[in-house]
N, C-alpha and C positions, 0 to 999 in steps of 0.2 A: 515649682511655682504654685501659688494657690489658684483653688477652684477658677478655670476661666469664665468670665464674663462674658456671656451671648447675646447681645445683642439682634430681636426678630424684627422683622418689617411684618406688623400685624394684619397691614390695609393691601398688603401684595399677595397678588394672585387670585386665581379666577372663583376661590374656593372662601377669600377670608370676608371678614374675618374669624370666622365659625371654628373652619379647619384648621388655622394657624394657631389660635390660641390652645385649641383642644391638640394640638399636635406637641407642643410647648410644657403641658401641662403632661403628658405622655412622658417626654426628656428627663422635666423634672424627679417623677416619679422610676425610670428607669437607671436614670445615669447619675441622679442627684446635683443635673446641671442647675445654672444660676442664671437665669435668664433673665433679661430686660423685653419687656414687649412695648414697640412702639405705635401709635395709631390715635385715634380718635377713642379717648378713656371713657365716654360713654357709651361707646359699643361693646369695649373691650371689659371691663367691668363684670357687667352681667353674668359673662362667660366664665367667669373662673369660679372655681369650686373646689371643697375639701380641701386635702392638709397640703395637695401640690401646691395651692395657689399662696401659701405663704412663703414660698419661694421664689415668687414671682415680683417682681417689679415690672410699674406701668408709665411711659415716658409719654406724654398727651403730645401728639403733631395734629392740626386741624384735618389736614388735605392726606390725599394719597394720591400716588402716579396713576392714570389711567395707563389701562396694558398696550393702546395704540397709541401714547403719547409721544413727539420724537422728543429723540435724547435731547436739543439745545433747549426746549421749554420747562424740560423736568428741571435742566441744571437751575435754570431761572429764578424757578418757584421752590428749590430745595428744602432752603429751610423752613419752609412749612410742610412738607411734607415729611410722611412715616419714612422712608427710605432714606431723604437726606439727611434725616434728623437719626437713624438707626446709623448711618455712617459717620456721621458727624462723635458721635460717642466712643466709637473707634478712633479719631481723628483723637479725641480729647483725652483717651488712656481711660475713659469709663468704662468701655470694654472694650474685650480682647478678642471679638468675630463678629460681623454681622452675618445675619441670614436674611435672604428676600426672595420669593418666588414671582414677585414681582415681573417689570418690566427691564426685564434686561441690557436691554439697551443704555435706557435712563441708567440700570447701575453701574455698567463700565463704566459713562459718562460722569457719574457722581461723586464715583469712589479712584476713578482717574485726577479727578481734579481737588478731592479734599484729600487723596490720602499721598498720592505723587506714587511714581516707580519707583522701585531701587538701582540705587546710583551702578548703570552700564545695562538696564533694561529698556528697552525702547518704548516696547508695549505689553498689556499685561495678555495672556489668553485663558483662555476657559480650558478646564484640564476634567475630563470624562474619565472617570474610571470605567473601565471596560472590562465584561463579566466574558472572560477568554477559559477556555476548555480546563487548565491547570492554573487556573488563580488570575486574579485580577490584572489588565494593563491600565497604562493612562494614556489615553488622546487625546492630546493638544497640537494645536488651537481647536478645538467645537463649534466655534463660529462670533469672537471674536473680532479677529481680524480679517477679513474675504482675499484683500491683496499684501500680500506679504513681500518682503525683502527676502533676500537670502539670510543674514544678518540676524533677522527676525528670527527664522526657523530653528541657527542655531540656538539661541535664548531660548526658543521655546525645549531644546530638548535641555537644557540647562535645567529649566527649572521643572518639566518634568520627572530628568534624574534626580533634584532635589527633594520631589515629593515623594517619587517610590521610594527612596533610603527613610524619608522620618516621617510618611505616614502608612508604608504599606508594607516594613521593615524588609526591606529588598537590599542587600547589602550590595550589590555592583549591577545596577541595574542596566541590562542590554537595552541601547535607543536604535532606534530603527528608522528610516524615513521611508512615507508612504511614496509608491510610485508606482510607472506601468508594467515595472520588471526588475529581475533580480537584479540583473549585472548592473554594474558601476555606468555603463554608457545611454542606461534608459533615462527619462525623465525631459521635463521643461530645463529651461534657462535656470530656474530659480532651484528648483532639485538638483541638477547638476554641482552649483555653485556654493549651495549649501551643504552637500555632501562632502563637496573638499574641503570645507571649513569644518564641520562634524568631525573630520577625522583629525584634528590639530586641537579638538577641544579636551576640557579635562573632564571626561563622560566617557563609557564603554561605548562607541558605535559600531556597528554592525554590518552596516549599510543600508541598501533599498531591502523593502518588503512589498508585496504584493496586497493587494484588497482579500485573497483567499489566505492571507496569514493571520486575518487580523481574528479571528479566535483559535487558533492554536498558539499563545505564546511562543511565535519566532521573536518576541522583542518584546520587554517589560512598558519602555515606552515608544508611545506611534507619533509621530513629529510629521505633522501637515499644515499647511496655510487652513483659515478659519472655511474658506469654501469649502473645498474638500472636506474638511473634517466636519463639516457642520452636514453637508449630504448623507456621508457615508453615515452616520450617526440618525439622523433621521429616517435615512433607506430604511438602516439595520432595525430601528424601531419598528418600524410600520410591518415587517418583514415577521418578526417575534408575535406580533400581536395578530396576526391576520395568520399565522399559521398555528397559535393557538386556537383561532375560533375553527379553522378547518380542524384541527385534531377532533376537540370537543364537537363538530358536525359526526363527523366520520364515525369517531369512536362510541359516541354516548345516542348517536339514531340509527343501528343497525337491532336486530331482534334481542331475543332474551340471552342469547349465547354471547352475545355484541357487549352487552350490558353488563352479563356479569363477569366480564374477561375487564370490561371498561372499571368496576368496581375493584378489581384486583391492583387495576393500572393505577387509581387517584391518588393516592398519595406521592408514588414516584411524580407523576403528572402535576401534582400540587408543587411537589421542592423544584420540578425544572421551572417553572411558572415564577416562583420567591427568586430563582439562581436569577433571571432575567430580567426581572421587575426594577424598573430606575425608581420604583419609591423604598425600596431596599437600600438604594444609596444615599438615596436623599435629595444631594446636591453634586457639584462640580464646582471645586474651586478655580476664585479669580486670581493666577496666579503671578506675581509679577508686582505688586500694590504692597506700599508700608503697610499692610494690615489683613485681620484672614480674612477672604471675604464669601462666602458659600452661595453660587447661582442655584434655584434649584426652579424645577419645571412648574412650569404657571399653572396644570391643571395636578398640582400635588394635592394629595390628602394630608390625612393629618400623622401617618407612619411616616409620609416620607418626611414631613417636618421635624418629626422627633429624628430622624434618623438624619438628615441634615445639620441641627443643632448637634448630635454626637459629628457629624467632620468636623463642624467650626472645632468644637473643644477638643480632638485628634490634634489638627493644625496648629491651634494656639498650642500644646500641649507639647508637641513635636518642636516647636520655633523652625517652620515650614521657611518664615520670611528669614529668619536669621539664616538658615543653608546655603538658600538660593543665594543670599549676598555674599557668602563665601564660595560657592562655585564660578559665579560670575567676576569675584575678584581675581580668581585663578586663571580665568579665560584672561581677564586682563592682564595680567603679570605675563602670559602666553605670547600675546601678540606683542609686548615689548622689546 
């Protein structure tokens, strides 16, 4: 396919439009992406500079989402806004990803309604790749969906399995479902019920995994209702960044011997820090939606925007949505 079309939400996030467009103009200059920036063209304007910025296209929406807006008022006012207006291009085949660090909410909401599921998806979820001891996993739902079906869960490792295979070249990817224990007899109603359904799907299942698997790659993908997976996702963050500032207490305010054992340590100390960092990833794809859609965290900089605009163009690039609708069609041929 030619160069995909990335579509940004310039006015999303706690950082833009400053850090969006300078994150954009990063991409350009890294990956030779082709991006669209959407927002209010007099803010966005000013911003751009040198030879990235003639690569840049500028799409004027008046409004942006506020980040505490609820979803039914964004859907509302969409088309004035950066977000709906950055989906809506997707919607129209003007591009081939959007990106928004926006209000997430508003984007399932937006891109639920302009861009639809794929035919035997219910709902779409948020799919976390997950920085595990030997290579990356993906966790889906992120938080999404809070109450799930069973139904649901299998989709979600469906289209988990679909992402590991064409964006994270995992050729039989092991799905796993989170729960309180290995055996097959642990879990809720809804783990139980989804388990036995996992096992009749066309996906490698594995079974349960525990919360202490989830960075050791026992399972390529982790398949949890949006609750769950949006805590443990949260925990784990808080958990990364509060044991780097202890390290850095510890290591870097002990004497001269402290210090220069700590100066030996930095660089290791530096690559575990980048292994860990969600502006490394970027984003988290919305997956489940005619179209790619990239969530990425409201307090992004401008790395992780560049590095967000590279999923969108992995995803487009891979035909993430075309997979999913072929494993999902296989599930249905299954159940007939």
């Amino acid at each position: 396919m030619s160069e995909p079309r990335i579509a940004v939400d310039a006015m999303g996030g706690d950082r833009a439009p400053e850090e969006v467009v300078a994150g954009a103009l990063l991409a350009v200059e890294a990956f030779g992406a082709n991006v669209i920036l959407v927002g209010d063209e007099a803010r966005i304007r000013p911003l751009l500079g040198g030879a990235a910025s003639d690569r840049v296209a500028v799409v004027h929406a008046p409004e942006a989402v506020p980040m505490d807006q609820h979803a039914s008022q964004a859907l509302r006012g969409a088309d004035r806004t950066s977000l709906g207006r950055a989906v809506e291009l997707v919607k129209s085949g003007e591009a081939d990803g959007v990106v928004s660090a926006g209000n997430s909410g508003a984007f399932l909401a937006i891109s639920l309604v302009k861009l639809r599921t794929i035919e035997g998806i219910a709902r779409p979820a948020i799919a976390t790749v997950w920085p595990a001891l030997k290579g990356p996993s993906v966790l889906l739902d992120s938080g999404a969906n809070v109450d799930c079906r069973p139904e649901w869960l299998v989709q979600f490792g469906i289209m988990g399995s679909a992402y590991a295979r064409a964006a994270l070249g995992i050729d039989r990817p092991r799905v796993g479902i989170l729960s309180v224990g290995e055996e097959r007899t642990k879990g809720n109603a809804a783990v139980l019920e989804a388990a036995a359904l996992l096992d009749r799907a066309p996906l490698h299942f594995i079974g349960n995994i525990e919360g202490k698997d989830m960075f050791h790659n026992v399972a390529d993908v982790i398949v949890a209702d949006g609750f769950v997976g949006n805590v443990v996702l949260k925990a784990c963050e808080g958990m990364i960044g509060d044991l780097g500032s202890v390290m850095k207490k510890e290591v870097f305010g002990g004497g001269l011997v402290a210090k220069l054992g700590a100066a030996l340590l930095l660089p290791r100390l530096r690559g575990l820090r980048k292994r860990y960092d969600y502006e490394s990833y970027g984003g988290a794809p919305l997956l489940g939606l005619r179209g790619n859609c990239i969530v990425s965290h409201g307090r992004i900089g401008r790395n992780g925007i560049k590095h967000a605009i590279r999923a969108a163009i992995e995803e487009a690039r891979a035909d993430v949505v075309g997979k999913i609708g072929q494993l999902v069609a296989g599930e249905m041929v299954t159940k007939v």
